[in-house]
C-alpha positions, 0 to 999 in steps of 0.5 A: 500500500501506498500509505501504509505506514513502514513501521507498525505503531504499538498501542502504547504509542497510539494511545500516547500520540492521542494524548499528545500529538507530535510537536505538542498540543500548541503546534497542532492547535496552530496548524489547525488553525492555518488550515480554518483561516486557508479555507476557501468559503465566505467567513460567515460558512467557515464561523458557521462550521466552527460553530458547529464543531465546537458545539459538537464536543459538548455532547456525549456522542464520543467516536462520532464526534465528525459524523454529529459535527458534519451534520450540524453543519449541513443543516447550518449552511457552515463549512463541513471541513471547518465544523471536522477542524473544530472538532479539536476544540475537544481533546484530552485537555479539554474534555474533563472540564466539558463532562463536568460543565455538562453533567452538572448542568445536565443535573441541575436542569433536570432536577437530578442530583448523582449518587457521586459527583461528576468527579467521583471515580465512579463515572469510570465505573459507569462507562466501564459498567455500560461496556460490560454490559453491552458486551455481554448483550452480544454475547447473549445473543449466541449463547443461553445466556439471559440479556442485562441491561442494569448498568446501562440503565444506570449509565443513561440515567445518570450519565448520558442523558444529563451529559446531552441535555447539560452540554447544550447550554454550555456547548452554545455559549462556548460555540456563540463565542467562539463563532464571534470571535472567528468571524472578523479574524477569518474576514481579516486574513482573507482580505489580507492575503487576497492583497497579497494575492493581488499585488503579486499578480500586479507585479507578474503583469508588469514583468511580463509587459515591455517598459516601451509598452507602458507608457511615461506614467508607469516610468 
């Protein structure tokens, strides 16, 4: 294969490249950056698909994160790439503060409170306690075994339905803001770069032209 890489990654690496990128955190956030600001659509698609990105890390539909995000976008006429691009606002970094902001708005809006604080190590039991049950879920429906979906209920109750209902809140006024903020910035750059764009075209035309051919006031 053409991109296959010539020496296979071990989990270790892959997991730890996940949690910090090559180059480190701040030289990512820079090269998505340069491509938001190099892409070519209006300001106010690209702002609209960033929006939509950075909404999209506030729910909780981990590993679909590109698939929710593009669809968001689709229906907000924002730039589809954008709105994938944005999807970074989420990382290892960021994505303890959102479950907590989430959780606990999710909590407070529903009237709910958790057995354990959105801190608690227990929340790893509950993701690890929904795993153990979907997978024992698949593997009833070979054997005799009898379907449980205790822990999953637990989990939806108390952690997924509060996480999607808290993060619209949250997720909109970090999304608003950050639309605000990148409208003018993305409006800025291209209007710059197309006078870069501009003058160096002028000058390719005035090499490619006879000084004869000019005339006295371009002399």
């Amino acid at each position: 294969m053409v991109f296959k890489r010539r020496e296979r990654r071990s989990l270790a690496e892959i997991v730890g490249r996940s949690l910090y990128p090559r180059g480190g955190w701040a030289r990512a956030f820079e090269y998505v950056k340069h491509r938001v600001r190099r892409l070519p659509d209006t300001p106010e698609k690209i702002s609209r698909g960033i929006w939509a990105g950075v909404f999209t890390t506030f729910t909780p539909f981990y590993g679909l994160h590109f698939v929710v995000a593009a669809i968001v976008a689709k229906v907000m006429r924002g730039n589809i790439l954008a709105a994938l691009l944005a999807t970074f606002f989420g990382n290892p970094l960021t994505y303890l503060p959102i479950a907590v902001a989430s959780l606990s708005t999710g909590h407070f809006l529903l009237g709910t409170r958790p057995k354990h604080g959105p801190l608690d190590t227990s929340l790893g039991d509950k993701f690890a306690g929904a795993g153990d049950d979907l997978l024992h879920n698949l593997m009833a429906i070979f054997t005799a075994e009898k379907m449980d979906w205790h822990k999953l209920g637990v989990f939806y109750n108390e952690v997924f339905f509060p996480y999607m209902i808290g993060g619209i809140v949250p997720g909109v006024v970090v999304a608003t803001i950050c639309y605000y903020l990148s409208l003018p910035l993305i409006g800025a750059y291209q209007n710059r770069r197309r006078k870069i764009l501009q003058a160096k075209l002028y000058q390719l035309k005035k090499k490619s032209i006879p000084a004869d051919d000019l005339g006295p006031s371009s002399r």
